[in-house]
N, C-alpha and C positions, 0 to 999 in steps of 0.2 A: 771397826772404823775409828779415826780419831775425828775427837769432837772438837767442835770450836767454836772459843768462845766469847762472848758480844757482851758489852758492857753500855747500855742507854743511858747518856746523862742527858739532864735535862726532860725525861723522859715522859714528863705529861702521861695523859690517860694510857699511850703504851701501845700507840699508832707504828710509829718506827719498830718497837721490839716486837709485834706482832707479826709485822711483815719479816723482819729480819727469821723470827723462829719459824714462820711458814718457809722462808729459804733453806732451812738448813742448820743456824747460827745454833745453839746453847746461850740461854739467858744465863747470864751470871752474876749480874749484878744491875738495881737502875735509882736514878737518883735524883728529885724536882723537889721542888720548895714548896711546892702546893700540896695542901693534904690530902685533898679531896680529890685532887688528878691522882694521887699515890693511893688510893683507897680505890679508888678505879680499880688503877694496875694493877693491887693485891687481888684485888676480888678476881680480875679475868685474868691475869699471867703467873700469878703464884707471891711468895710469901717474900719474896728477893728486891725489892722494891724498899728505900727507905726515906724520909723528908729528911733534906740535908740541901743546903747553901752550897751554893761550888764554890762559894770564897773557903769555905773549910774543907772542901775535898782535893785531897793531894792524890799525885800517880802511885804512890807510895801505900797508901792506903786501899786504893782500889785495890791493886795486888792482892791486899791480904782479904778478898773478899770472895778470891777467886776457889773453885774448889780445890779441898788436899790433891797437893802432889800438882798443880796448875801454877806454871811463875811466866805467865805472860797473857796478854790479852790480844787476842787476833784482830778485835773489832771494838775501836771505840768509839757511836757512833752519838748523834746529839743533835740538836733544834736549839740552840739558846734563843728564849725568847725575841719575837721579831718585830712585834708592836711600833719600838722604835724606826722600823726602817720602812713602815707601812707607806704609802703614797696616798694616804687621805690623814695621814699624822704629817701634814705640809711644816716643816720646820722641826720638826718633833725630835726629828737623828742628831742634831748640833747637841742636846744639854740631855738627851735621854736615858738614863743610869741602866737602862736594860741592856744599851749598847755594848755595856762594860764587859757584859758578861761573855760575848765575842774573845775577849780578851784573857777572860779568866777561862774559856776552853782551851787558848791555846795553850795557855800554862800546864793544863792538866794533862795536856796531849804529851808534852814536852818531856812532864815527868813521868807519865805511862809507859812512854814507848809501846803503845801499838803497832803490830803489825800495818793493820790500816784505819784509817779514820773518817770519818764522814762527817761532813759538817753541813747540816740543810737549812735554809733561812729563805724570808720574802724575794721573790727576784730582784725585789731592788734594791739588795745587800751585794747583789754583785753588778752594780750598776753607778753613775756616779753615787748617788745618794750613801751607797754605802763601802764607796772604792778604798777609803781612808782607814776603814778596819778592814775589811778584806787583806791590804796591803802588809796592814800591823801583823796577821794569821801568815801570812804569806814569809814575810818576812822572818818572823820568828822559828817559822821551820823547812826552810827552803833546803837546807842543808843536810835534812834530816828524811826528808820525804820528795818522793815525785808527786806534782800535781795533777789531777784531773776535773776541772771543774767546767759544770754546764748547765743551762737551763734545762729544765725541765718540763714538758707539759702532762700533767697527770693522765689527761684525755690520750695520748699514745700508747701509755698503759695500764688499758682495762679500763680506767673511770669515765662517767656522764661529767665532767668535770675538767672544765678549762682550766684548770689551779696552775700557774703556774711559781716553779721555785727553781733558785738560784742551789747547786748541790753540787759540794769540792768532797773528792775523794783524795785520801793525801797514801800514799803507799811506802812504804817503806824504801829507803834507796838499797838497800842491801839484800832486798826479795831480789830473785830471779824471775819473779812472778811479775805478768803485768794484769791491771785491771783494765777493761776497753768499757769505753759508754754504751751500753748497751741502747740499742737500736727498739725502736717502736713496736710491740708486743702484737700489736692487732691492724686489721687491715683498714677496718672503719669505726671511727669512734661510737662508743656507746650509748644510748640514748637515755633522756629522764625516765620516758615513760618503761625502758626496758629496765631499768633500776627499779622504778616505784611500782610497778606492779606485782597484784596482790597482796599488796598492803591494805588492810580495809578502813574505813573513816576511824579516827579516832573520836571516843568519845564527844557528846555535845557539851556536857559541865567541866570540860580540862581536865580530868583526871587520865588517868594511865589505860591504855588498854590494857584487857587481861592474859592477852595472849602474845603481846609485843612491848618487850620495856621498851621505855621515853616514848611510847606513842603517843603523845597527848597535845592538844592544841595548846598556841599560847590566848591569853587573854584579850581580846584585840573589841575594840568599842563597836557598835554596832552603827557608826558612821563612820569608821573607816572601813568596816566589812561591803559599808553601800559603795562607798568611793570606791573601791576595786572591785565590787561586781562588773563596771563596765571596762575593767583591761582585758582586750586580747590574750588570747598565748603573742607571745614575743612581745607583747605592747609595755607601754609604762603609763606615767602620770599625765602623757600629754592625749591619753584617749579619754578622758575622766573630763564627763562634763564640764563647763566652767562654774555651775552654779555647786559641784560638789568638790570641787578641788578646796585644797589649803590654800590660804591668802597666799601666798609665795609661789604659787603655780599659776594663780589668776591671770596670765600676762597673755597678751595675743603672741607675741613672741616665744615660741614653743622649746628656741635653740637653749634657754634660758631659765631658771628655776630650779638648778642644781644637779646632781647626777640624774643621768638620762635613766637608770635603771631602778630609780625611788617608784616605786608600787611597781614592779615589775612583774608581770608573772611568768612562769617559766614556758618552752614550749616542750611538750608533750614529744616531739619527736625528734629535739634538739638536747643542747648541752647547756648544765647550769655553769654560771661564774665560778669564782673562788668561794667556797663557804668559809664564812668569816663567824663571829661569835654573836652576831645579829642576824642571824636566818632566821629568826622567829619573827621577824616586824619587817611591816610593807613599806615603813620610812630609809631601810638601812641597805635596800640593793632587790636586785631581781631575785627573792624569794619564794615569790607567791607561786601555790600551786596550779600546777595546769591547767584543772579540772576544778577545782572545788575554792570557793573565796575563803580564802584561808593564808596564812602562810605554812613553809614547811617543821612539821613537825622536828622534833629533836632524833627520832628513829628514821625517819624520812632523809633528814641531812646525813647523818650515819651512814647510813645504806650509799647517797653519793659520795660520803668519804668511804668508800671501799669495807666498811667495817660488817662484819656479819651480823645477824640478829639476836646471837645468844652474849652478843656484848655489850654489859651492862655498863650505866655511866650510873655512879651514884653524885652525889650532893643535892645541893640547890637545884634550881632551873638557870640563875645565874653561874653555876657552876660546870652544870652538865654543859647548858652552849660554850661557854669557855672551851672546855675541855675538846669536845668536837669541833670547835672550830681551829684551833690550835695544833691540831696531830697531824702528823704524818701520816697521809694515806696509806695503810698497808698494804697493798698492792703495787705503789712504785718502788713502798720500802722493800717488797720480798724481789724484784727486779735486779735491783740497784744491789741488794744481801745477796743474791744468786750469784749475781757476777760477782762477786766480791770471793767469796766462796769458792766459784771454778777458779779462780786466780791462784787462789792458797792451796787447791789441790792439784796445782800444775794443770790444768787442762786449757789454759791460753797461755799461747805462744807471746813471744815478743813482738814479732812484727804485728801481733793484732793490736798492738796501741793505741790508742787514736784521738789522743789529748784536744782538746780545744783551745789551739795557741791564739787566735784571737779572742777569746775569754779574760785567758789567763794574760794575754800582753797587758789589756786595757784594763787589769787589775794590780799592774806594777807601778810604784810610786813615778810618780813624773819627773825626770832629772831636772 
């Protein structure tokens, strides 16, 4: 059979390349500016993984990375960091240099020439907040590629996890091949507790379990462990008595106090939020575990990002949450690689197209 093969820029701990190689793909090359996400990679995808800047990675270079006797990349696929475009970074997208890098993908794209491309970011990179680089991607290779761009909900495929992401597949205009969005994977979404079970308590002194990497609590005061003994599953800050609350929740006024989902805990036979790089703390989102006052572990979050158990995160604790919270679930990535894959082996037709032209209208510059 011929192989094909996938180049992850940007590629963090190696969410995306995971799912793409459960699809099918050949890694062939991947490439972040964090060490410690590329030490990840090395350690769980192989040796093919390198720290490199995209301002110094050329299409030209990639090529030469590809293996003997390979002069084209099928799949060039990438997350440029999305921080910028987050929606609790209120203002953040006007001066934020991470944005750039939107910019410096398409460049790369440009001189690649992949067959196809994937570009995955926060939903609200394709939303106004981030309509003005969308446009600049758009624009710079309209000529070059058919678009396919859509929201995404992880929860459609396979995950305990509402994540939603903004995800442009660009295809080459000279394929005969078409890619179609692939449709919803399952019939009823996933649940926390069908995720997190059997996982057993992690340690009481924060250390690691011995049988689970990243199982380990974080550090968390033993007045904030009080204050969230009294949340429900599904409750937050506004079920926490008045005399144990943070001065900024004291308020009779419940609407009021900040995100509704600060000391949240999760429900047991529902769906978490977006896991973000603060699912260790009761201050940063509906974290907390179902069952046990705690927040969720680093192998706990793991596990709702789609990743399996024998996948290790190395660095810090401020590293490893980075790194998980930042990846590509590999379960939508292997969806998303699948179809991509049936496309390049001819097995969809044309008429199965199925672009999202209200997507993509409301991502054209404004005349």
């Amino acid at each position: 059979m011929t192989d094909y093969y996938c180049v992850d820029a940007f590629c963090g701990a190696g969410g995306l390349s995971l799912g793409m190689r459960s699809a099918g793909f050949e890694l062939a090359y991947a490439f972040d500016s964090n060490e410690a996400a590329v030490e990840t990679y090395r350690l769980n995808l192989g040796p093919h993984a390198s720290v490199e800047l995209a301002e110094g990675v050329s299409g030209a270079g990639l090529l030469t990375r590809l293996p003997a006797g390979v002069n084209r990349i099928d799949l060039l696929a990438g997350g440029p960091p999305c921080q910028g475009f987050s929606k609790q970074k209120r203002g953040a997208h006007k001066g934020d240099d991470r944005n750039r890098l939107i910019v410096e993908y398409a460049r790369i794209i440009k001189e690649a020439r992949p067959k196809y491309f994937l570009l995955e970011n926060v939903a609200m990179f394709g939303q106004k907040r981030g309509k003005s680089y969308a446009s600049r991607v758009l624009d710079e290779l309209h000529e070059l590629y058919r678009f396919y761009p859509h929201f995404y909900n992880a929860a459609n495929y396979g995950l305990a996890q509402t994540r939603e992401r903004f995800i442009l597949v660009g295809e080459d205009r000279e394929l005969l091949a078409r890619f179609r969005i692939p449709e919803s994977t399952v019939q009823a979404w996933a649940t926390v507790g069908e995720v997190l079970n059997g996982l057993p308590e992690p340690p009481e002194d924060c250390t690691e379990h011995a049988a689970f990497a990243n199982h380990y609590r974080a550090r968390v005061t033993k007045a904030n462990v009080d204050r969230f003994s009294f949340v429900p599953q599904g409750g937050g800050w506004q079920d926490i008595p008045m005399e144990y609350r943070l001065p900024c929740h004291q308020v009779v006024d419940t609407t009021s106090g900040g995100w509704p989902d600060v000391y949240g805990r999760l429900r047991w036979d529902g769906q978490c939020p977006t896991i973000t790089a603060g699912f260790d703390s009761f201050t940063r989102g509906r974290y907390g575990h179902p069952m046990q006052d705690r927040p969720l572990t680093p192998r706990e979050a793991a596990r709702l990002q789609g990743f399996p158990d024998w996948f290790r995160f190395v660095g810090s604790r401020w590293h490893v949450r980075l790194q998980i919270g930042n990846a590509v679930p590999p379960p939508l990535a292997a969806v998303i690689g699948g179809t991509i894959l049936r496309a390049l082996r001819g097995e969809l037709q044309q008429h199965d197209q199925n672009v999202d032209q209200g997507v993509l209208f409301a991502l054209q510059p404004a005349v």
